[in-house]
DSSP file (Angstrom, degrees, kcal/mol; ACC not computed):
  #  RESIDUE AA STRUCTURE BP1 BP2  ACC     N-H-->O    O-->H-N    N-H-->O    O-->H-N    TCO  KAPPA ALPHA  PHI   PSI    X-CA   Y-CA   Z-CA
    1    1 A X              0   0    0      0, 0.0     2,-0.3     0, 0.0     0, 0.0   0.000 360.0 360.0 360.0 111.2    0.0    0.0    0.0
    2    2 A X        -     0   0    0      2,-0.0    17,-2.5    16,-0.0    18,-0.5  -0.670 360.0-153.0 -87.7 153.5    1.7    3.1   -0.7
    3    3 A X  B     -A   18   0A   0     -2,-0.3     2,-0.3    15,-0.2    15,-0.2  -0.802  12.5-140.0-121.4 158.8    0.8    5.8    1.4
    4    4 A X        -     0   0    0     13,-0.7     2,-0.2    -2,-0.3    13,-0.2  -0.999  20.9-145.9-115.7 124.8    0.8    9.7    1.1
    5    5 A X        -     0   0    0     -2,-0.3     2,-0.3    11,-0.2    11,-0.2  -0.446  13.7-168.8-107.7 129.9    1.9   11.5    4.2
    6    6 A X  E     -B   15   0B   0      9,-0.9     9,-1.5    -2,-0.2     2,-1.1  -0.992  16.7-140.0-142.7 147.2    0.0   15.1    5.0
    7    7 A X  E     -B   14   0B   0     -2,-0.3     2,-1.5     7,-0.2     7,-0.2  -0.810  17.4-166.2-121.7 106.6    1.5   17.2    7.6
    8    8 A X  E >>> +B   13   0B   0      5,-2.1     3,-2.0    -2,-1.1     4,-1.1  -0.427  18.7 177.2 -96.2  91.2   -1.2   19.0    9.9
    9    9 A X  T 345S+     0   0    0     -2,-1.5     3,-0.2     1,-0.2    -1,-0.2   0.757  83.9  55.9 -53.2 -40.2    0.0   21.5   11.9
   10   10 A X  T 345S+     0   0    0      1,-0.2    -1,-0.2     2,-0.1    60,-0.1   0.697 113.1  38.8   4.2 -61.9   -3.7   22.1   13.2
   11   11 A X  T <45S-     0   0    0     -3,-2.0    -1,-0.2     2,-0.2    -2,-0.2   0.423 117.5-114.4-103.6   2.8   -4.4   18.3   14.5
   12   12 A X  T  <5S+     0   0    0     -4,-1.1     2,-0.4    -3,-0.2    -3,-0.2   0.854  81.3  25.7  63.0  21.9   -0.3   18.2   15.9
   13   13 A X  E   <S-B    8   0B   0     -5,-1.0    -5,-2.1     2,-0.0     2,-0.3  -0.833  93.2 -47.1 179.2-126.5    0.8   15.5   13.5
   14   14 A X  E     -B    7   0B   0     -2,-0.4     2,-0.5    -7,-0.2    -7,-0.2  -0.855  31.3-147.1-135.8 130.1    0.6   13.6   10.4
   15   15 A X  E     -B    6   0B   0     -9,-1.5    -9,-0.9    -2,-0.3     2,-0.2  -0.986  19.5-136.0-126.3 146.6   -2.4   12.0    8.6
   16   16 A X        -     0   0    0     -2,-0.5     2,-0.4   -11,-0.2   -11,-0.2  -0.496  17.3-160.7 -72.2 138.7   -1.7    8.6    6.6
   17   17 A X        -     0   0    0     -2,-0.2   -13,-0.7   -13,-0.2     2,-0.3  -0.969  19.6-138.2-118.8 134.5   -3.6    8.6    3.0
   18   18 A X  B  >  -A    3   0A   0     -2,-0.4     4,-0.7   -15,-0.2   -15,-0.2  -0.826  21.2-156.3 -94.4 140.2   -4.0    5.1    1.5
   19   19 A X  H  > S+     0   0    0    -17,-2.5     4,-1.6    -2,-0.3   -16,-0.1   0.597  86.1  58.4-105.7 -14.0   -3.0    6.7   -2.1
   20   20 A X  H  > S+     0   0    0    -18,-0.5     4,-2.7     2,-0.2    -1,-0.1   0.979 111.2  36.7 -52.1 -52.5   -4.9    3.7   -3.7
   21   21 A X  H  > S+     0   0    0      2,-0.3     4,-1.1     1,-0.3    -2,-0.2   0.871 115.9  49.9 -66.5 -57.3   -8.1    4.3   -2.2
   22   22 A X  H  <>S+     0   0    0     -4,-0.7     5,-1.8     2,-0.2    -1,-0.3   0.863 106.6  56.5 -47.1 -57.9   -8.0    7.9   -2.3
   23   23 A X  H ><5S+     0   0    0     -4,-1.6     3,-3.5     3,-0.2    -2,-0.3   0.962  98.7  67.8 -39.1 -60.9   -7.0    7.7   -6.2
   24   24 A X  H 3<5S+     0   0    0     -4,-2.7    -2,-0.2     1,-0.3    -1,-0.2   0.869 107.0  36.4 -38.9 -51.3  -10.5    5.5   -6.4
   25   25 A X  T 3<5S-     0   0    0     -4,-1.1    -1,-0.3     2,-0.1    -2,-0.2   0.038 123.5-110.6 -88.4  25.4  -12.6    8.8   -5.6
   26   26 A X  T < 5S+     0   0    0     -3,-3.5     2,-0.3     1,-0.2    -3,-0.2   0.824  70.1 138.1  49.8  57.6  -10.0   10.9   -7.7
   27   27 A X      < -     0   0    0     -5,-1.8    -1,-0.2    -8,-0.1     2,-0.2  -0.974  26.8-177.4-111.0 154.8   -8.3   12.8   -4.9
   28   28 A X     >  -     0   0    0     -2,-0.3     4,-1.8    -3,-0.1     5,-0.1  -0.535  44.5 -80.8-119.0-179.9   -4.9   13.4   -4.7
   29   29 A X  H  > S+     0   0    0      2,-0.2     4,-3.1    -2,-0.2     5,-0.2   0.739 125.4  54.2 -59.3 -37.7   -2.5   15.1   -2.3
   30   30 A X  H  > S+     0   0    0      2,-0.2     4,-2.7     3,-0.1     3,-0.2   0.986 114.0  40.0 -72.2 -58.5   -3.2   18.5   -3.5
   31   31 A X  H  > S+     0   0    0      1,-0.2     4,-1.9     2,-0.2    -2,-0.2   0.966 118.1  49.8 -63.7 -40.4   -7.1   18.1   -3.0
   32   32 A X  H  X S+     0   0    0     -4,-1.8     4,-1.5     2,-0.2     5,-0.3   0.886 110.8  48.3 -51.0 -42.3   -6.6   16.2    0.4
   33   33 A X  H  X S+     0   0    0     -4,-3.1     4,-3.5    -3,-0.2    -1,-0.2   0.906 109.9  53.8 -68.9 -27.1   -4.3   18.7    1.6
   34   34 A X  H  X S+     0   0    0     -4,-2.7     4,-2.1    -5,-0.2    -2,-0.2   0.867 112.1  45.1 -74.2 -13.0   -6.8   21.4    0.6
   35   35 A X  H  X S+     0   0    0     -4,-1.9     4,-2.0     2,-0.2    -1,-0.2   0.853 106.5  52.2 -91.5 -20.7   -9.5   19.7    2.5
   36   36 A X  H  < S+     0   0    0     -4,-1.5     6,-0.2     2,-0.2     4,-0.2   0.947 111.8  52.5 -51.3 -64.3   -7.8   19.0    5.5
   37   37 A X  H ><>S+     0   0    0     -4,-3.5     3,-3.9    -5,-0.3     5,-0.8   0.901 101.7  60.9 -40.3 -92.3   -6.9   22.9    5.4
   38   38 A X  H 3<5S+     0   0    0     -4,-2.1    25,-0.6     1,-0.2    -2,-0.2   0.571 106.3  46.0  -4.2 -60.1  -10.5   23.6    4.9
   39   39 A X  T 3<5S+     0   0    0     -4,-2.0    30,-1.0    23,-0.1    -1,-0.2   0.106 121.9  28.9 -90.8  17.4  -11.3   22.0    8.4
   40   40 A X  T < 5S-     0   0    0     -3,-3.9    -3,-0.1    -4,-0.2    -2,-0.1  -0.018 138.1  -0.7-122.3 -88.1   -8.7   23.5   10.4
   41   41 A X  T   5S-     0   0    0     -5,-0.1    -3,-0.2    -2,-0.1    -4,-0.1   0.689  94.7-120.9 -69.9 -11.5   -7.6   26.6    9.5
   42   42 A X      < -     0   0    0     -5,-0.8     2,-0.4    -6,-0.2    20,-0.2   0.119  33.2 -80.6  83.1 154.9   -9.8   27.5    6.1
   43   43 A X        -     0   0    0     18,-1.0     2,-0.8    -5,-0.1    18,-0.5  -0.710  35.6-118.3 -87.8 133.8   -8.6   28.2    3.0
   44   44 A X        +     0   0    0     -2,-0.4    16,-0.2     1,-0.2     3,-0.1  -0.406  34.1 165.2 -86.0 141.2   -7.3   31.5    1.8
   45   45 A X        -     0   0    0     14,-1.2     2,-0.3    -2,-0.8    -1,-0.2   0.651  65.9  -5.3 -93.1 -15.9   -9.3   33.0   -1.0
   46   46 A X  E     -C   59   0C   0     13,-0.6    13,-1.6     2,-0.0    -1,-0.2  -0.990  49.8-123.8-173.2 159.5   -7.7   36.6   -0.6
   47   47 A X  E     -C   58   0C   0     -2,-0.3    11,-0.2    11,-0.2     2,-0.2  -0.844  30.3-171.2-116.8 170.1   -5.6   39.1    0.9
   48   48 A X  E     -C   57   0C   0      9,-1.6     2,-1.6    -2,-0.2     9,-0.5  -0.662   7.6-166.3-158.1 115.0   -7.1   42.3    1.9
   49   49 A X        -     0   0    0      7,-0.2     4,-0.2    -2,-0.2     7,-0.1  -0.473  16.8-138.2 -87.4 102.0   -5.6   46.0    3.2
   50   50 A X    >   -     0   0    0     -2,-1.6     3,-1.5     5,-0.2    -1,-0.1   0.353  24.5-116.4 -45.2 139.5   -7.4   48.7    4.8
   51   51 A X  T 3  S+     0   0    0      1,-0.2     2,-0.6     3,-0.0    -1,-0.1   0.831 116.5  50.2 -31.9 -70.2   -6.6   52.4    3.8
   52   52 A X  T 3  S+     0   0    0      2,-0.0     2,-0.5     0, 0.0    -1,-0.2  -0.031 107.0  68.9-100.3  28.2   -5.4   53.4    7.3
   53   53 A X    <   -     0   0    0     -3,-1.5    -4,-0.0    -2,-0.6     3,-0.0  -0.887  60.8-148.4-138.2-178.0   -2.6   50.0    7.7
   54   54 A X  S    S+     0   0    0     -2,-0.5    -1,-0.2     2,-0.0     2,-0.1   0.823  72.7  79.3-111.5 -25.2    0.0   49.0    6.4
   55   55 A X  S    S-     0   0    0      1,-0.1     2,-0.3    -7,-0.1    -5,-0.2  -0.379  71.4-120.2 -85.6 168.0   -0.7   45.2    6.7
   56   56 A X        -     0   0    0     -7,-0.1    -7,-0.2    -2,-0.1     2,-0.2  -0.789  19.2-140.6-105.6 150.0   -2.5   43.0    4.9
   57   57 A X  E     -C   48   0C   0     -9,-0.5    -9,-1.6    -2,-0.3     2,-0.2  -0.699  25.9-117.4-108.4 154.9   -5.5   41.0    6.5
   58   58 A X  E     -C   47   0C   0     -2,-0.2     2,-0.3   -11,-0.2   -11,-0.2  -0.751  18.9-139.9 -92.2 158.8   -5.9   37.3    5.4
   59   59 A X  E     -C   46   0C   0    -13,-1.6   -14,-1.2    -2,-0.2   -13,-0.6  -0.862  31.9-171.0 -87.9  63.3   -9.2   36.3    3.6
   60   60 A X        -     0   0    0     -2,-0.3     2,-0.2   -16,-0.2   -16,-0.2  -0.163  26.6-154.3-104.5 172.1  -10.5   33.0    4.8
   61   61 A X        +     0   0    0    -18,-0.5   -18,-1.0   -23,-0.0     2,-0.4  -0.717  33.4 141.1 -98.5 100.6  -12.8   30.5    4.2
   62   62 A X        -     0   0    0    -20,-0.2     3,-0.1    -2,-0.2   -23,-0.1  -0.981  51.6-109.6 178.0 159.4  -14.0   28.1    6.8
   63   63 A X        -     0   0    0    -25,-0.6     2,-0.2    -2,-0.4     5,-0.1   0.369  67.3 -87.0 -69.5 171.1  -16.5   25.8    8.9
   64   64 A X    >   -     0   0    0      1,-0.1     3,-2.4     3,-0.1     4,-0.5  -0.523  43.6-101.1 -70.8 148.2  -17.2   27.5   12.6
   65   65 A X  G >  S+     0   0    0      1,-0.3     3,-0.5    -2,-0.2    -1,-0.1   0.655 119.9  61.4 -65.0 -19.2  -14.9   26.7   15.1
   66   66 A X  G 3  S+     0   0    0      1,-0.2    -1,-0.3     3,-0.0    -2,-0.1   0.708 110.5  45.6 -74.8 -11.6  -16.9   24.3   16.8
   67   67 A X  G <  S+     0   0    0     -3,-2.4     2,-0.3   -27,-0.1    -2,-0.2   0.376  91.1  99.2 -91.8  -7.0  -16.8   22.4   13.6
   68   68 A X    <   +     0   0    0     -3,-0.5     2,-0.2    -4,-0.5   -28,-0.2  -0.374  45.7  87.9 -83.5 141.4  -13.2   22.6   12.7
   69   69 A X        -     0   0    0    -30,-1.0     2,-0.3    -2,-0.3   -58,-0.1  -0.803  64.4-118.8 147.4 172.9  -10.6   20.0   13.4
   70   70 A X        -     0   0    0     -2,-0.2     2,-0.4   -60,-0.1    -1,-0.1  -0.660  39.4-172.7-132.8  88.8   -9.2   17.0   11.8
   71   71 A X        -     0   0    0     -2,-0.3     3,-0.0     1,-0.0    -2,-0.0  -0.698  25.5-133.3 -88.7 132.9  -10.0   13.8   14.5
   72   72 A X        -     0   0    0     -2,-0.4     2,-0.3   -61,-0.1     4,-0.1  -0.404  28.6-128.9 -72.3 139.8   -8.6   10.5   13.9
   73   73 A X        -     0   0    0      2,-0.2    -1,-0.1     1,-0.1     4,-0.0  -0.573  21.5-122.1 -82.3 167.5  -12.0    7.6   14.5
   74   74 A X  S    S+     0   0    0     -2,-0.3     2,-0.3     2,-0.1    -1,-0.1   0.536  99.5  45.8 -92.5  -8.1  -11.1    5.3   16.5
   75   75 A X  S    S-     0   0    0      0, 0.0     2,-0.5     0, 0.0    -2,-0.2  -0.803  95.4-111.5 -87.6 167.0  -11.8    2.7   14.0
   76   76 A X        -     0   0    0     -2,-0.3    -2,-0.1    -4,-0.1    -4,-0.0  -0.833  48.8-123.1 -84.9 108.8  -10.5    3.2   10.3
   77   77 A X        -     0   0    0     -2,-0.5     2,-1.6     1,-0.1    -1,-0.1  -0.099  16.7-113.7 -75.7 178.1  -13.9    3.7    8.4
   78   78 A X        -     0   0    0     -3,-0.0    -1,-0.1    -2,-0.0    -2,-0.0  -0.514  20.7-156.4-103.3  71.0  -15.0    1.9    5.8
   79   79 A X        -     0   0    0     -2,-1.6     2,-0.3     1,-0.1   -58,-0.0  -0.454  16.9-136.2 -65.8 131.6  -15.6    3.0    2.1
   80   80 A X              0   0    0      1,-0.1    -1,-0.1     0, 0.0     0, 0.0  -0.641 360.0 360.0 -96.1 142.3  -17.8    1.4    0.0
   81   81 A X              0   0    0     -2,-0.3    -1,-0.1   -57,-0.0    -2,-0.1   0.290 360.0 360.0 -93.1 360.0  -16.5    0.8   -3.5
Protein backbone atom coordinates (compact mmCIF):
# COMPACT_ATOMS: atom_id res chain seq x y z
CA UNK A 1 0.00 0.00 0.00
CA UNK A 2 1.70 3.14 -0.68
CA UNK A 3 0.82 5.81 1.38
CA UNK A 4 0.75 9.73 1.07
CA UNK A 5 1.86 11.54 4.15
CA UNK A 6 0.00 15.12 4.97
CA UNK A 7 1.49 17.22 7.61
CA UNK A 8 -1.19 18.95 9.91
CA UNK A 9 -0.02 21.50 11.92
CA UNK A 10 -3.69 22.13 13.21
CA UNK A 11 -4.38 18.27 14.53
CA UNK A 12 -0.35 18.24 15.89
CA UNK A 13 0.84 15.53 13.46
CA UNK A 14 0.64 13.65 10.38
CA UNK A 15 -2.45 12.00 8.63
CA UNK A 16 -1.72 8.64 6.62
CA UNK A 17 -3.60 8.62 3.00
CA UNK A 18 -3.98 5.09 1.47
CA UNK A 19 -2.97 6.74 -2.07
CA UNK A 20 -4.90 3.66 -3.74
CA UNK A 21 -8.06 4.28 -2.21
CA UNK A 22 -7.98 7.89 -2.29
CA UNK A 23 -6.99 7.66 -6.23
CA UNK A 24 -10.51 5.48 -6.41
CA UNK A 25 -12.57 8.82 -5.58
CA UNK A 26 -10.05 10.88 -7.71
CA UNK A 27 -8.33 12.84 -4.94
CA UNK A 28 -4.91 13.44 -4.71
CA UNK A 29 -2.53 15.12 -2.31
CA UNK A 30 -3.24 18.45 -3.50
CA UNK A 31 -7.08 18.07 -2.98
CA UNK A 32 -6.57 16.18 0.36
CA UNK A 33 -4.27 18.72 1.63
CA UNK A 34 -6.76 21.38 0.59
CA UNK A 35 -9.48 19.75 2.50
CA UNK A 36 -7.84 19.02 5.54
CA UNK A 37 -6.91 22.92 5.36
CA UNK A 38 -10.51 23.61 4.91
CA UNK A 39 -11.27 21.98 8.41
CA UNK A 40 -8.71 23.54 10.35
CA UNK A 41 -7.58 26.62 9.48
CA UNK A 42 -9.75 27.52 6.13
CA UNK A 43 -8.61 28.22 3.03
CA UNK A 44 -7.28 31.49 1.84
CA UNK A 45 -9.32 32.99 -1.00
CA UNK A 46 -7.65 36.58 -0.59
CA UNK A 47 -5.62 39.06 0.85
CA UNK A 48 -7.12 42.33 1.90
CA UNK A 49 -5.63 45.97 3.23
CA UNK A 50 -7.45 48.73 4.81
CA UNK A 51 -6.64 52.44 3.76
CA UNK A 52 -5.35 53.40 7.31
CA UNK A 53 -2.64 49.97 7.68
CA UNK A 54 0.04 48.98 6.37
CA UNK A 55 -0.66 45.17 6.66
CA UNK A 56 -2.54 42.99 4.86
CA UNK A 57 -5.45 40.99 6.49
CA UNK A 58 -5.89 37.33 5.41
CA UNK A 59 -9.25 36.34 3.61
CA UNK A 60 -10.48 32.97 4.79
CA UNK A 61 -12.77 30.49 4.23
CA UNK A 62 -13.99 28.13 6.83
CA UNK A 63 -16.53 25.81 8.91
CA UNK A 64 -17.16 27.50 12.62
CA UNK A 65 -14.93 26.69 15.12
CA UNK A 66 -16.86 24.31 16.81
CA UNK A 67 -16.79 22.36 13.65
CA UNK A 68 -13.19 22.61 12.73
CA UNK A 69 -10.62 19.95 13.36
CA UNK A 70 -9.20 16.96 11.81
CA UNK A 71 -10.05 13.77 14.51
CA UNK A 72 -8.64 10.50 13.92
CA UNK A 73 -12.03 7.62 14.45
CA UNK A 74 -11.09 5.28 16.53
CA UNK A 75 -11.77 2.69 13.96
CA UNK A 76 -10.53 3.22 10.29
CA UNK A 77 -13.92 3.71 8.43
CA UNK A 78 -15.03 1.86 5.83
CA UNK A 79 -15.61 3.04 2.12
CA UNK A 80 -17.83 1.36 0.02
CA UNK A 81 -16.54 0.77 -3.47
Amino acid sequence: MSKIRVHCPASSGDLDINREMASRFGANAQSIGTAVQLVTNGILVGKYRPDDSQDEVDIRVRYPSESRGVAAPRQPARLRE
